[in-house]
C-alpha positions as CSV (number, residue, x, y, z in Angstrom):
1,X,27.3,12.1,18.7
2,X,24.8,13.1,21.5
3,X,23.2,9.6,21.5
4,X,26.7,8.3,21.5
5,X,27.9,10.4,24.9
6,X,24.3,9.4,26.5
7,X,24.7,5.2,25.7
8,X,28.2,5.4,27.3
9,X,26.9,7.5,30.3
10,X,24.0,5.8,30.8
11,X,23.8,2.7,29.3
12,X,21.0,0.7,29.1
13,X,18.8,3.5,29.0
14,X,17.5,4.6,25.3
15,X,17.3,7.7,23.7
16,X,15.4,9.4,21.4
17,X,14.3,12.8,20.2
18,X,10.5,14.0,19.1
19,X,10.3,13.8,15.7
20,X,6.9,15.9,13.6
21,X,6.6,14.1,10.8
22,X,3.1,16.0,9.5
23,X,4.0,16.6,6.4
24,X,2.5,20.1,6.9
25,X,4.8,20.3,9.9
26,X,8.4,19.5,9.2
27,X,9.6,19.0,5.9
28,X,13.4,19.5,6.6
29,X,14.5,16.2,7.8
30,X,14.6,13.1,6.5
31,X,13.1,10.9,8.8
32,X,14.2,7.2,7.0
33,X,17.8,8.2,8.1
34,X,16.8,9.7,11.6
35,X,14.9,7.2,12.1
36,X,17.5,4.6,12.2
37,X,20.0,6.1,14.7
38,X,17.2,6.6,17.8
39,X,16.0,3.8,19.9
40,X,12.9,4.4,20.0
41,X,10.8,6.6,17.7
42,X,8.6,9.6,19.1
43,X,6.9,11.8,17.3
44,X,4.8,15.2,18.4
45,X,1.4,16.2,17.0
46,X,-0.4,18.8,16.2
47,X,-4.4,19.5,14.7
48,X,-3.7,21.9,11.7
49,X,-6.9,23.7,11.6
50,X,-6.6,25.1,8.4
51,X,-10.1,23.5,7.2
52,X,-9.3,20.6,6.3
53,X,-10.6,16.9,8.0
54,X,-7.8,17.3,10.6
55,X,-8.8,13.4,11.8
56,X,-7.4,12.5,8.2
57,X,-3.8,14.5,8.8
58,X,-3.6,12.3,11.8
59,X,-4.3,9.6,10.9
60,X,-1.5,9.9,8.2
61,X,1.4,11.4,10.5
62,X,0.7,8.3,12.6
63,X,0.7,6.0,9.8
64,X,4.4,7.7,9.1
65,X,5.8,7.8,12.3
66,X,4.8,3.6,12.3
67,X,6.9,3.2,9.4
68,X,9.7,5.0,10.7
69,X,9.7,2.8,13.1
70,X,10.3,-0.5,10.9
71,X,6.3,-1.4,12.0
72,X,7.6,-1.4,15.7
73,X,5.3,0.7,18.6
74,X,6.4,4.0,18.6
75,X,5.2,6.3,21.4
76,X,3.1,9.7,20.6
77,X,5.6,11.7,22.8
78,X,3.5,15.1,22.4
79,X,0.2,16.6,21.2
80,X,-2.3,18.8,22.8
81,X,-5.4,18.8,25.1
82,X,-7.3,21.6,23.7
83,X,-5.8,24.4,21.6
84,X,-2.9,25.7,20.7
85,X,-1.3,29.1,20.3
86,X,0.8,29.8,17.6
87,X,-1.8,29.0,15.0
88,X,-3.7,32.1,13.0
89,X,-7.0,30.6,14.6
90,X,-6.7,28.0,18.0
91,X,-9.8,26.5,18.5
92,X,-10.6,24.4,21.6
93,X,-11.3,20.9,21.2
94,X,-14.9,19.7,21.2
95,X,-16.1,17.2,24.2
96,X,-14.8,13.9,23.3
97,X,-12.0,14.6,20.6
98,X,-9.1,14.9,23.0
99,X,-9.4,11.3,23.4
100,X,-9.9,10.6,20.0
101,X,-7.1,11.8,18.9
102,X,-5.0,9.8,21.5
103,X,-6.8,6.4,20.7
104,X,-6.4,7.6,17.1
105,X,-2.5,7.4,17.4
106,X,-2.4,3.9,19.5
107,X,-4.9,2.8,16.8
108,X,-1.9,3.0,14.6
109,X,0.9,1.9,16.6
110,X,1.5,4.1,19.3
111,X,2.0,2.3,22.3
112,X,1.1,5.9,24.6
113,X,-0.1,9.5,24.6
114,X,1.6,11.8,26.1
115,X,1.0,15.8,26.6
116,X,2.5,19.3,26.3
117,X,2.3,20.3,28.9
118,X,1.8,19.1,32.2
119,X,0.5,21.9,34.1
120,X,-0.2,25.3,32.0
121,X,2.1,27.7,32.5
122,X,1.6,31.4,33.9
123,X,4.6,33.3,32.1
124,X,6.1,32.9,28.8
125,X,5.3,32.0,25.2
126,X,3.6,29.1,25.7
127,X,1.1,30.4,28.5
128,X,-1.5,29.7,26.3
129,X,-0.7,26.5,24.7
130,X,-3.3,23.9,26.4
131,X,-2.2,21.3,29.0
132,X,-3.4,18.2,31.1
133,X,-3.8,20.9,33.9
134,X,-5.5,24.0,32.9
135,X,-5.6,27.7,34.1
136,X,-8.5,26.8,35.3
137,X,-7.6,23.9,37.5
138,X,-8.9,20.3,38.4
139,X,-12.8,21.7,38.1
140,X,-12.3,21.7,34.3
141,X,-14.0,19.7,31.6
142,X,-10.0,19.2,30.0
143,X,-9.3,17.7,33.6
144,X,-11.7,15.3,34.0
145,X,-11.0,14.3,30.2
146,X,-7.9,13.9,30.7
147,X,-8.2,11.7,34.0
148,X,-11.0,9.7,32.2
149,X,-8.2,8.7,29.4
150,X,-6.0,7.9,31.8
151,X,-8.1,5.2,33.2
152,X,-8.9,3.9,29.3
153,X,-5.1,4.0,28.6
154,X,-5.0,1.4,31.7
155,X,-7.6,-0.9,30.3
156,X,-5.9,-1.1,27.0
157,X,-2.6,-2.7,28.6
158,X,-2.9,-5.8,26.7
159,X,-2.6,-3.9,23.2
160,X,1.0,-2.8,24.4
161,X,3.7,-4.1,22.0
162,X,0.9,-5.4,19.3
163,X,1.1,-3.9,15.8
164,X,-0.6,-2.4,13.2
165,X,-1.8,-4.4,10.3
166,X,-1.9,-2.5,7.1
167,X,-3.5,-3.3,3.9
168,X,-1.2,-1.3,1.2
169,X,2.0,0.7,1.2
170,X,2.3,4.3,0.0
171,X,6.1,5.3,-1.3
172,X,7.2,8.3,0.3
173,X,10.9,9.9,0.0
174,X,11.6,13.2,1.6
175,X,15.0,13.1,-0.9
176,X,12.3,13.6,-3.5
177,X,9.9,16.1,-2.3
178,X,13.0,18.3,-1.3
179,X,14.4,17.7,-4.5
180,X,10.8,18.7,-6.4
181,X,10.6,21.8,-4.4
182,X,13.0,23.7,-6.3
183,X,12.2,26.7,-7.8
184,X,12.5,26.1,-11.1
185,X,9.6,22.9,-11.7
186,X,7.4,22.9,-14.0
187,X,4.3,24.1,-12.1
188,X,4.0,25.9,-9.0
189,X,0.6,23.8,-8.3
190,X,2.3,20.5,-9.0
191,X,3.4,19.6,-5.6
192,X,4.9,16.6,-3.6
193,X,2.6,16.9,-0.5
194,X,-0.6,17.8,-2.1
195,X,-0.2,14.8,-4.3
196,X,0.7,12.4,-1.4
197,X,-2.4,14.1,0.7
198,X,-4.9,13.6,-2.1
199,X,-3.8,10.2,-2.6
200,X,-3.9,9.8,1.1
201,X,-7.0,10.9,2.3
202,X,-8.7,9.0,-0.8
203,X,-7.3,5.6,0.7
204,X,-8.3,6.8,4.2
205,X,-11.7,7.3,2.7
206,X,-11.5,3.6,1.2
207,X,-11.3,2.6,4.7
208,X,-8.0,1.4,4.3
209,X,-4.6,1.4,6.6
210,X,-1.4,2.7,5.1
211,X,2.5,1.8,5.6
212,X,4.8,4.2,3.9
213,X,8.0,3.0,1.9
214,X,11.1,3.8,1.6
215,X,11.7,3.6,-2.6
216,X,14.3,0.8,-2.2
217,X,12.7,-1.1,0.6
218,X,11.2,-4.7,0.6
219,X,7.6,-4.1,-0.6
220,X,6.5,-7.9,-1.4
221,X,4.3,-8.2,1.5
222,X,1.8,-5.4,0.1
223,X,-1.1,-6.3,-2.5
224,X,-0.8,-2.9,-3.5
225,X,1.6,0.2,-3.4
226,X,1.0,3.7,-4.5
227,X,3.7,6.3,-5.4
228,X,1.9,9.5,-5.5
229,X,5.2,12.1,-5.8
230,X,8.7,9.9,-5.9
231,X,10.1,12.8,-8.8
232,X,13.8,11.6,-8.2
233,X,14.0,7.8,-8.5
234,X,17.1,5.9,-8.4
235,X,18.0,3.4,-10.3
236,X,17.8,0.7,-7.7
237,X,14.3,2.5,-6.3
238,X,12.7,1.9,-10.6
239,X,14.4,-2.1,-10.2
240,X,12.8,-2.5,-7.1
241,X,9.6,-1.3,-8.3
242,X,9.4,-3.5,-11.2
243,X,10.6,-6.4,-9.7
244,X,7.9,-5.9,-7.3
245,X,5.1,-5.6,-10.0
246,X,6.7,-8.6,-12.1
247,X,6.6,-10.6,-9.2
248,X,2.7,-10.1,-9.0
249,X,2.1,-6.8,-7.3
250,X,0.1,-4.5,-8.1
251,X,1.5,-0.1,-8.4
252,X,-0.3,3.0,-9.2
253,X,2.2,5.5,-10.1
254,X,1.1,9.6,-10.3
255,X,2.6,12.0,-12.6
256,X,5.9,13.4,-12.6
257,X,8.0,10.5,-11.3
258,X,10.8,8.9,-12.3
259,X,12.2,11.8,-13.8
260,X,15.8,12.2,-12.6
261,X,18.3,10.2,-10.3
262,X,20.1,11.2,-7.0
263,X,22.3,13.8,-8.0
264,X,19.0,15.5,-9.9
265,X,20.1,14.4,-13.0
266,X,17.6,13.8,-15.8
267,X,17.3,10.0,-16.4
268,X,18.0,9.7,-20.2
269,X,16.0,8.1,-22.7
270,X,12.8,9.9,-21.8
271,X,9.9,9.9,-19.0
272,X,9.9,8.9,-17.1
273,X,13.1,7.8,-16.7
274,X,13.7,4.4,-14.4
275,X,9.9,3.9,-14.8
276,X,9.7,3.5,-18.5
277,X,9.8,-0.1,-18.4
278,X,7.7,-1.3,-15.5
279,X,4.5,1.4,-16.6
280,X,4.9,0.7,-20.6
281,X,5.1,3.7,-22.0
282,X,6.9,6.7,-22.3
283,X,6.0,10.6,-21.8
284,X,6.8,13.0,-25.1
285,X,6.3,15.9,-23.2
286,X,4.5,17.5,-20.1
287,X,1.5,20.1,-20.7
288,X,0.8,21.9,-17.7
289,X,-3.1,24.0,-17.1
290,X,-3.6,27.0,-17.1
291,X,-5.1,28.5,-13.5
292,X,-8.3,27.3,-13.1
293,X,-8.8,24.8,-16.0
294,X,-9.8,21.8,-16.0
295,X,-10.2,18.6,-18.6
296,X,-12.4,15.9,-18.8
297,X,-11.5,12.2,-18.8
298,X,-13.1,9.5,-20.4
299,X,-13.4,5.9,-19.2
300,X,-15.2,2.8,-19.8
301,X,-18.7,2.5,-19.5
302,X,-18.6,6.4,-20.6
303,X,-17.4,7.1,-17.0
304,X,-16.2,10.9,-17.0
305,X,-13.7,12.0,-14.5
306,X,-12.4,15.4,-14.0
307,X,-8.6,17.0,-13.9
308,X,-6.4,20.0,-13.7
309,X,-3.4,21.8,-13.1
310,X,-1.3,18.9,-15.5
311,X,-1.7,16.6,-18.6
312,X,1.3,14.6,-20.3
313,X,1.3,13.5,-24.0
314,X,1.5,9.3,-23.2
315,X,2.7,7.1,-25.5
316,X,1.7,3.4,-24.7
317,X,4.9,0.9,-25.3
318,X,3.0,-2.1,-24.0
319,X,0.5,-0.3,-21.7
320,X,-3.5,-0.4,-22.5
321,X,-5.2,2.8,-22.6
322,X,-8.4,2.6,-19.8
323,X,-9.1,6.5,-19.5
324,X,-8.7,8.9,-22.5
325,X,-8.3,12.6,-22.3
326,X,-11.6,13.7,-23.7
327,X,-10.2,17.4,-24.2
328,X,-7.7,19.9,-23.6
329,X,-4.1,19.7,-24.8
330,X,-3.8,16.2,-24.6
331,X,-7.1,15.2,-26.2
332,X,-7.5,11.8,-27.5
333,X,-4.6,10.5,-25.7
334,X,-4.4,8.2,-22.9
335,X,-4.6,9.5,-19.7
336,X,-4.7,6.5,-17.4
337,X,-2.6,3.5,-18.3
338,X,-2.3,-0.3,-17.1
339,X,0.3,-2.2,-17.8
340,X,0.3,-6.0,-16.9
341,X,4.4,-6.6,-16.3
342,X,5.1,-10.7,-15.3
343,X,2.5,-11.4,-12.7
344,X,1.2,-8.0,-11.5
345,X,0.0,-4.5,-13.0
346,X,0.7,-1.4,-13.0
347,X,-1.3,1.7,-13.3
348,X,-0.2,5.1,-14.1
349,X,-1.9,8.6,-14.0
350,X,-0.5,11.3,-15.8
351,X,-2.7,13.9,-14.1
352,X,-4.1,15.4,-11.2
353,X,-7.6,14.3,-10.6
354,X,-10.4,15.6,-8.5
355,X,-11.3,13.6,-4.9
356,X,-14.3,11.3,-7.1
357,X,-11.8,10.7,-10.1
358,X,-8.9,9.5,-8.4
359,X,-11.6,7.0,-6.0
360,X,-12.6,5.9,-9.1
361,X,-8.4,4.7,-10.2
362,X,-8.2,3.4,-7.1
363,X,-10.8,1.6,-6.9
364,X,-10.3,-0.1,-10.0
365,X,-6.3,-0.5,-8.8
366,X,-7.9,-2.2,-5.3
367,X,-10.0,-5.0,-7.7
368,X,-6.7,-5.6,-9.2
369,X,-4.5,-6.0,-5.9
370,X,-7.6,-8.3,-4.7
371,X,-8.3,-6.0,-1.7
372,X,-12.0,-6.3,-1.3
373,X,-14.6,-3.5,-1.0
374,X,-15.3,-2.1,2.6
375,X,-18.5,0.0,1.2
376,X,-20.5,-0.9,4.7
377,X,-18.8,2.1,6.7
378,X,-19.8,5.2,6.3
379,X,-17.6,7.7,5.9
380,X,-15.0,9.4,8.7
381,X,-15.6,5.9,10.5
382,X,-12.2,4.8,11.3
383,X,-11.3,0.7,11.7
384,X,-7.9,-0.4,12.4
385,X,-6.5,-3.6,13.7
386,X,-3.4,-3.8,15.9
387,X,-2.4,-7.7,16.2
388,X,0.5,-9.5,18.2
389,X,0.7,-12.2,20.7
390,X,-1.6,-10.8,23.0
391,X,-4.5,-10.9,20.7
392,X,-6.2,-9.2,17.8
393,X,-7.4,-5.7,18.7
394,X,-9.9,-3.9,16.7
395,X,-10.1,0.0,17.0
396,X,-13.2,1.9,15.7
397,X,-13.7,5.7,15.9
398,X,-16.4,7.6,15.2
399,X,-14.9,11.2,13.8
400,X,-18.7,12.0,12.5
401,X,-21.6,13.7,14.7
402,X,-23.8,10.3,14.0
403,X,-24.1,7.3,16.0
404,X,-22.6,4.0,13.7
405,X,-22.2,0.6,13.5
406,X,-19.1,-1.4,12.5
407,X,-19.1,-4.9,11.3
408,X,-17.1,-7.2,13.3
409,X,-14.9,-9.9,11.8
410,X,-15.3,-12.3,15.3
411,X,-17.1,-11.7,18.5
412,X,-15.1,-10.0,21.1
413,X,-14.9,-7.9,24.3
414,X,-15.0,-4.3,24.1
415,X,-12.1,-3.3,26.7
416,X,-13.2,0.6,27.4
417,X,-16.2,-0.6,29.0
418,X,-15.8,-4.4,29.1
419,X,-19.0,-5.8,27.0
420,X,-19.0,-8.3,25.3
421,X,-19.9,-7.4,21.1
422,X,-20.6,-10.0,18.5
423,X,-22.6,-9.1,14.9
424,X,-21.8,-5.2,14.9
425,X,-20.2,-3.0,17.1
426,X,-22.1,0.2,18.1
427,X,-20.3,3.7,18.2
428,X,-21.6,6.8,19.4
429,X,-21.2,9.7,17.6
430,X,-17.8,10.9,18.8
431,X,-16.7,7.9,20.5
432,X,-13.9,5.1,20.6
433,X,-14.6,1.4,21.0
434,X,-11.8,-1.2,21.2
435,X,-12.5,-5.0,20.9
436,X,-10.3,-7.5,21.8
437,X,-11.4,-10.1,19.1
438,X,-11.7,-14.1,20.1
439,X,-9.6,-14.8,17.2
């Protein structure tokens, strides 16, 4: 109604509001329908120090707020300069990561950064929140940072209006996660986010860009597409999966999805439910851990991987078996399935498995969707590529405290400082580089 009242006021001019679509952030919205009704979508972030690799976080609200936006440039309406204050611990930022984390965002779609605040404030409750202009004034390390991005943001004009190219999907639905949260599932360490982080960060380490899905959206362009957490499925969301895997994709489904429909109805006939037919099998029943226990997992070539919190009794229906539950409740029955459905596979793991285990699935899901190994970067070396008519753009950023070098797929000019790069590209420890390929 408000958007409606401003178009006929001010037409011409579009509106929007700042969305914060960190999952650890806001998790009482959903943004798919949002989403639709703004012109443009802006989103605000925020570095949750809470021990974590807050790069990786990032990286994934960014990744969101891009598919929000249908894959159109979006605009990072607000994060911070330094620290914050309404966190249990506000740490400043170090030397270099304030523009990091603003070339992180336009790595993945952003066509901006923009700050709270502009100048920091003397009263109130935000008088210690950073800003652009500090207590401290224009004879500030945050100033000249700050002034220094400003002149980067200028050279990166032609990147404006390019997008980012991703290699997979991930299926996210906030329907879902609010619909898991209830109080009475099964396990209180079986949640929605965790699952979608963990599966996250392990693709982030694999070097690899990320769209999120609606369940019932168009997914044919994507080798591959993950569903870490999508607990109520509709019945067009489990056609549109299969008909994406018959028609030669390749899905990795995680445990506890599928189970029940829109109005949180149990699908009938079984685990899980609208997924039955498209994994191959069928779930007798679900045996949750007890705190702190683990099982091991057993895999060709005697590879052992390692699991807790859940294990599921699997019954293949067409499925192969490729990792076995070596102990535990479930011991001797499969615990990773693939199930080759028309002219694609999919994969299904009825556990929780620790950060090695679950590289290990994926990896093994990656060989299947033909995405090729990118084992020459080292690890918290970020590489994204933002394409349009204005060129092929090619972000690297070093989040680790050791100078790197990224392969380049074409020679190119780096635009931050204008030299030309051909072979590999070197980064600093800390830094950004941003090559405008000849491609």
């Amino acid at each position: 109604m408000e958007r409606d009242i401003l178009h006929r006021l001010a037409p011409g001019i579009p509106v929007t509001t700042n969305f914060m679509t960190a999952l650890s952030q806001c998790d009482s919205i959903d943004y798919w329908a949002w989403g639709r009704e703004v012109d443009l979508v802006t989103n605000d972030h925020y570095l949750i120090t809470d021990g974590r690799r807050t790069h990786v976080n990032l990286a994934m609200a960014a990744d969101l707020t891009r598919s929000v936006a249908g894959g159109a440039p979006w605009l990072l309406l607000e994060h911070a300069t330094g620290g914050v204050n309404w966190q249990p611990r506000n740490p400043a930022k170090r030397p270099g990561e304030m523009a990091r984390n603003s070339l992180a965002h336009v790595a993945r779609g952003s066509d901006g950064a923009m700050f709270f605040q502009w100048r920091q404030s003397l009263r109130g409750a935000e008088k210690f929140h950073s800003a652009m202009l500090p207590h401290a004034g224009t004879d500030s390390r945050i100033w000249r940072e700050v002034t220094r991005l400003g002149a980067d943001i200028d050279s990166l004009a032609p990147v404006r209006g390019t997008g980012t190219v991703a290699d997979l999907a991930m299926v996210w639905d906030w329907q879902s996660w609010w619909a898991q949260s209830l109080e009475w599932r099964p396990s209180e360490d079986h949640d929605a986010r965790e699952r979608a982080d963990s599966f996250y960060e392990a693709l982030y380490d694999r070097h690899l860009t990320v769209d999120f899905a609606h369940p019932e959206a168009d997914l044919s362009a994507y080798p591959l597409v993950v569903v870490p957490a999508l607990y109520l499925t509709t019945e067009a969301a489990g056609r549109n999966l299969q008909a994406y895997v018959e028609n030669g994709g390749t899905l990795v489904v995680s445990c506890f999805s599928g189970i029940v429909d829109e109005h949180d109805a149990v699908h009938p006939g079984g685990y899980p439910g609208v997924l039955r037919d498209v994994l191959g099998l069928t779930v007798e029943e679900w045996s949750p851990l007890g705190e702190g226990e683990t099982v091991a997992i057993s895999g060709p070539d005697g590879a052992a991987l390692t699991a807790d919190v859940w294990t599921e009794f699997v019954v293949p229906r067409g499925a192969e078996t490729v990792w076995t539950y070596a102990d535990g409740p479930a011991a001797h029955r499969p615990a990773v399935t693939r199930h080759r459905l028309g002219g694609g596979t999919a994969w299904y793991v009825s556990t929780r498995l620790d950060a090695p285990s679950l590289d290990a699935i994926l990896s093994a899901a990656c060989a299947d969707a033909g995405i090729e190994p990118r084992d020459a970067l080292p690890r918290d070396i970020e590489v994204v590529h933002r394409r349009g008519e204005s060129g092929h753009f090619l972000f690297a950023l070093n989040h680790t405290a050791h100078d790197a070098k990224v392969p380049l797929p074409a020679p190119g000019t780096e635009l931050l400082g204008g030299e030309r790069a051909a072979g590999h590209l070197a980064v600093p420890a800390g830094a950004v580089r941003v090559v405008r390929l000849d491609t």
